[in-house]
C-alpha positions as YAML, in Angstrom:
chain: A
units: angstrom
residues:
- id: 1
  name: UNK
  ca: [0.00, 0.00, 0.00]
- id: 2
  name: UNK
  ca: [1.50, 3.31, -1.00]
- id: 3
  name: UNK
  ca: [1.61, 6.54, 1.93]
- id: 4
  name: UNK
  ca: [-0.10, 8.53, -0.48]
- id: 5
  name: UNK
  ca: [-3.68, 7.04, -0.81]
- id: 6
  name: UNK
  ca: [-5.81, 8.18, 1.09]
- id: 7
  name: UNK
  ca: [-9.54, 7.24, 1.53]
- id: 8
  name: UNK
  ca: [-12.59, 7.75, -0.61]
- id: 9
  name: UNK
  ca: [-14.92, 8.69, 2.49]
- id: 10
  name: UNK
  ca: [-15.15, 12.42, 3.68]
- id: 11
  name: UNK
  ca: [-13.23, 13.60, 6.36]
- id: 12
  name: UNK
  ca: [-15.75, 16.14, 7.50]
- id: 13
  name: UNK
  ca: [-18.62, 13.85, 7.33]
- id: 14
  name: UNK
  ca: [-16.75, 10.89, 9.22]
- id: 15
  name: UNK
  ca: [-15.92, 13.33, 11.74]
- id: 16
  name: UNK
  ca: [-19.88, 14.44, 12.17]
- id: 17
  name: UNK
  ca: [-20.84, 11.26, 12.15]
- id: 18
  name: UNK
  ca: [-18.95, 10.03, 14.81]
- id: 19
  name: UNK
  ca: [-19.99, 13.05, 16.58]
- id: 20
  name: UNK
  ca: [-23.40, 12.82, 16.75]
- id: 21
  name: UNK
  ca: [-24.07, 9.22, 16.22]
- id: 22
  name: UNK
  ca: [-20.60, 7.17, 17.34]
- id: 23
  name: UNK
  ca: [-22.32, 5.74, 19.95]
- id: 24
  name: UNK
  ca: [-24.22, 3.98, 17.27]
- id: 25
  name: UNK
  ca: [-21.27, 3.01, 15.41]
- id: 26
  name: UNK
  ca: [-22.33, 4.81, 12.37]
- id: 27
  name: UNK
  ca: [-19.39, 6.24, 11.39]
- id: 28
  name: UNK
  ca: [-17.95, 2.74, 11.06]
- id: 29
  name: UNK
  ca: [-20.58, 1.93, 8.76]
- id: 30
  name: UNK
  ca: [-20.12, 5.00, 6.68]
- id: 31
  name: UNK
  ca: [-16.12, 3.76, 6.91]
- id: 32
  name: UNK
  ca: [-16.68, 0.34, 5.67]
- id: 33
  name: UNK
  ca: [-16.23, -1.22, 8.81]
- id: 34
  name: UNK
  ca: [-19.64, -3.23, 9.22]
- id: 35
  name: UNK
  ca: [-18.20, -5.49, 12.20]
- id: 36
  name: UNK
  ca: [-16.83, -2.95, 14.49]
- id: 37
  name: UNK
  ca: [-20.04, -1.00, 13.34]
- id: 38
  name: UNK
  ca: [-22.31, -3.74, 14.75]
- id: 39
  name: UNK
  ca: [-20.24, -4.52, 17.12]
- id: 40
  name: UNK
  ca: [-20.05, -0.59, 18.54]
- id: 41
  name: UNK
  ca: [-24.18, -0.50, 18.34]
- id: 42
  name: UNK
  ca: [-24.83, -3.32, 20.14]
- id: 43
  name: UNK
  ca: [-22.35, -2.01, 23.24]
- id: 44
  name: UNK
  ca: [-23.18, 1.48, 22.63]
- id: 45
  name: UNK
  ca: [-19.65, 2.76, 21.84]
- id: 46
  name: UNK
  ca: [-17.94, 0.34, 23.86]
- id: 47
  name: UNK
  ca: [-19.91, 2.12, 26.95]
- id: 48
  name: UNK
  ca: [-18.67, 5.53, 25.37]
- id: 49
  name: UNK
  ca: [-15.18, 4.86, 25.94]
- id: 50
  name: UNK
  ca: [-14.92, 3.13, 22.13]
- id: 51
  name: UNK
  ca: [-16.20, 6.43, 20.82]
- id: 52
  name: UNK
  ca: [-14.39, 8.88, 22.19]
- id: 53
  name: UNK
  ca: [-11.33, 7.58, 20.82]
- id: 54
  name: UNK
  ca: [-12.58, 6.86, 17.23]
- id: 55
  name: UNK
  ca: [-12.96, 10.93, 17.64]
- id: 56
  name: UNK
  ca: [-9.87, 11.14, 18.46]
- id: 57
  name: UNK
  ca: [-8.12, 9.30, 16.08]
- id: 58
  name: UNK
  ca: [-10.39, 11.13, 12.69]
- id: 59
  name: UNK
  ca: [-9.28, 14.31, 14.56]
- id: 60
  name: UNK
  ca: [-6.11, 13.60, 14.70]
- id: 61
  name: UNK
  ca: [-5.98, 11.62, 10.88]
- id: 62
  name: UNK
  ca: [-5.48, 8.26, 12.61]
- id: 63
  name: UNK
  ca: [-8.68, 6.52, 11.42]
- id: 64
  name: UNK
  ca: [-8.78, 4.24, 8.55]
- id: 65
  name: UNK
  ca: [-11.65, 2.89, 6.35]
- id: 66
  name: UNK
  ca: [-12.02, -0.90, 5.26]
- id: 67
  name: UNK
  ca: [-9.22, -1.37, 3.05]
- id: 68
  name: UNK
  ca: [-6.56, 0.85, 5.71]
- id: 69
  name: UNK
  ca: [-6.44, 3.88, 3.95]
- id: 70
  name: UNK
  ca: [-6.24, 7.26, 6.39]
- id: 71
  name: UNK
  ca: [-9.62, 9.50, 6.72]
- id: 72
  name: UNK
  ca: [-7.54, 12.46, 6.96]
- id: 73
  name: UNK
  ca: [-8.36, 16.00, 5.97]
- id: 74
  name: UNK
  ca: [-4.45, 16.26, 4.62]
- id: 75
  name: UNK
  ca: [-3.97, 16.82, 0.99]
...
């Protein structure tokens, strides 16, 4: 995998998502991640803990979607 792909999905909109909704795991759908997704709705954010640092890491550009490429809002 080359350092310069980066993801299809929208920064800003992964970012809102998990916002809003993380403790549904909706942002993980959006991602491509349908496990964790499910997984993340059915222990509501891992309690909240799970969810606060999935915002973390698409603040910071340390999220990934299915395939590993970066969510980033980096050129």
């Amino acid at each position: 995998m080359s350092a310069n792909l980066k993801s299809e999905r929208d920064f800003l909109v992964t970012l809102l998502l998990a916002i809003f909704v993380g403790g549904l795991g909706i942002h993980r759908f959006y991602a491509g991640k349908i496990g964790t997704g499910f997984l993340m709705l059915i222990t509501a954010g891992g309690c909240g803990i799970w969810w606060l640092i999935d915002i973390i890491l698409i603040a910071t550009g340390g999220f990934t979607d299915n395939i590993g490429r970066p969510i980033s809002n980096k050129p």
